[in-house]
C-alpha positions in Angstrom: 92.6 98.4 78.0 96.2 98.7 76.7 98.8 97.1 79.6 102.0 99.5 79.0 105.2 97.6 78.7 106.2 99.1 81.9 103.7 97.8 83.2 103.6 94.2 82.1 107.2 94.1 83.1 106.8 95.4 86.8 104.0 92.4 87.1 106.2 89.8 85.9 109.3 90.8 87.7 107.0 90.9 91.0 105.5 87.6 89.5 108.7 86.3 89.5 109.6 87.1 93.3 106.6 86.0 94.7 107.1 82.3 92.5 110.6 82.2 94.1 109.3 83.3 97.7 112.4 83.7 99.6 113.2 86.3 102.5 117.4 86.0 100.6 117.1 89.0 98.2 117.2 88.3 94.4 119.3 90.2 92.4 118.4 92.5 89.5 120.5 90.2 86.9 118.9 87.1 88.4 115.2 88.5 87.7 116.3 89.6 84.5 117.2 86.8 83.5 114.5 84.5 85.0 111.9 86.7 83.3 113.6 87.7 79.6 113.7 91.2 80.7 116.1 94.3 80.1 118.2 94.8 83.3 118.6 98.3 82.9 115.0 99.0 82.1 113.7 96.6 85.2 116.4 98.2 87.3 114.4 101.6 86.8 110.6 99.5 87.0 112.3 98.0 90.2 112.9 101.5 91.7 109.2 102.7 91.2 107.9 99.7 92.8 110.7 100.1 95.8 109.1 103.7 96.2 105.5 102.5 96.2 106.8 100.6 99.2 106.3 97.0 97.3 109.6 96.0 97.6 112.5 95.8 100.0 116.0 96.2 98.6 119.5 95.6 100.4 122.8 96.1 98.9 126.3 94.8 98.8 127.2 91.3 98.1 124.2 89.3 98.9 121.7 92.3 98.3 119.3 92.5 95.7 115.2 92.8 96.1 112.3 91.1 98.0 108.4 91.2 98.3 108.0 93.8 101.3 104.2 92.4 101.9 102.9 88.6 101.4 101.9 88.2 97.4 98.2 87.7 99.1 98.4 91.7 99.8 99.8 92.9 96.3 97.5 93.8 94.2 97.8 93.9 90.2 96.5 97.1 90.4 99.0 98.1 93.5 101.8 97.2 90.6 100.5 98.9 88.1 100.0 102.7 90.0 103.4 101.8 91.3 104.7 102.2 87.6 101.7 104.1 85.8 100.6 106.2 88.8 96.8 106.2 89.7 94.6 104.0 88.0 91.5 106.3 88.2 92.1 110.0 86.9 89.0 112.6 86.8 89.8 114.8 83.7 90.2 118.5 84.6 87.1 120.8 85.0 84.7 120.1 82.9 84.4 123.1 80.0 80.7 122.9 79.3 81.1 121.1 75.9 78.5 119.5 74.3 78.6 115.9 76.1 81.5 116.5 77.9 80.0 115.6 81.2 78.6 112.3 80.5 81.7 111.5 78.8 83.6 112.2 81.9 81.6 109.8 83.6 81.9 107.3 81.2 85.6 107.1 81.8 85.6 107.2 85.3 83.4 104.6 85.6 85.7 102.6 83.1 88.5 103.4 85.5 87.0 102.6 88.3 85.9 99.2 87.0 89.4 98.3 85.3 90.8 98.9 89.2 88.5 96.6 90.6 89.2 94.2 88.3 92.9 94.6 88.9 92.0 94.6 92.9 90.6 90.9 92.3 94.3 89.4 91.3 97.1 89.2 94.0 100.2 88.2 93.4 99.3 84.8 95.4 96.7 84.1 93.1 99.0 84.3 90.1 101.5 82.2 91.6 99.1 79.7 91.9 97.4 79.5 88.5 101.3 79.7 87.4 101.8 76.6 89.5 99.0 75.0 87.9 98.3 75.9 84.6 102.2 75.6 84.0 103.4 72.7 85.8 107.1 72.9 84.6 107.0 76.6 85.7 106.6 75.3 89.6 109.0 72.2 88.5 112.2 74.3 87.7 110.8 77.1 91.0 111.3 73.9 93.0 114.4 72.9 91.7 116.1 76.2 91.8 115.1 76.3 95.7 116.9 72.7 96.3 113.0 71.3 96.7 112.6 67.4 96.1 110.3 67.6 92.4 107.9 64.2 92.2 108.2 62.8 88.7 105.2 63.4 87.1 
């Protein structure tokens, strides 16, 4: 499966809101640069994700975007048809060519599959393997958020 860049970048920038958890909205130029990501380009990811109702966004002085569900109840795959649109697509009628059929339900079981797998990791999830499997990740999260960091 080939993740688009799209993609990959609506996941980290909802990555990167969940790590941060805070109900005080984070601006587009803070995410940016927290994640290495084109502002202009996550401006637009930000407003397909807004749409698919996983984000909140206030504006003015102060404004910027939040999680509008717990990362336990977003999805990988929820960000990804956010940005890419459904995950599982039947091809049109099928035109009686030789194997055509079988084919078809070859890809929609590989569709179905890849959603499921995608189903399996919340947002939650990933902030905890982050946590863990990159220690000085949750060490500078901590800091940022005025939270006391134990030497280590």
């Amino acid at each position: 499966m080939k993740v688009s860049t799209r993609s990959d970048y609506a996941a980290r920038a909802l990555l990167s809101l969940a790590l941060h958890g805070s109900d005080r909205p984070t601006s587009v130029k803070e995410i940016a640069e927290r994640t290495n990501l084109p502002q202009p380009y996550l401006e637009q990811i930000l407003l397909a994700v807004k749409g698919a109702g996983l984000v909140r966004s206030k504006r003015g002085v102060g404004g910027g975007y939040v999680l509008a569900r717990p990362p336990e109840e977003i999805t990988l795959a929820d960000i990804l048809s956010a940005v890419e649109g459904p995950l599982i697509n039947l091809l049109g009628e099928h035109d009686h060519c030789e194997g055509h059929c079988v084919l078809q339900e070859v890809w929609v079981t590989v569709s179905e599959q890849t959603r499921t797998v995608l189903d399996g990791f919340t947002l939650a999830e990933l902030v905890d393997r982050t946590r863990v499997g990159h220690p000085e990740v949750a060490a500078e999260v901590d800091r940022a958020a005025g939270r006391k960091v134990a030497a280590g």
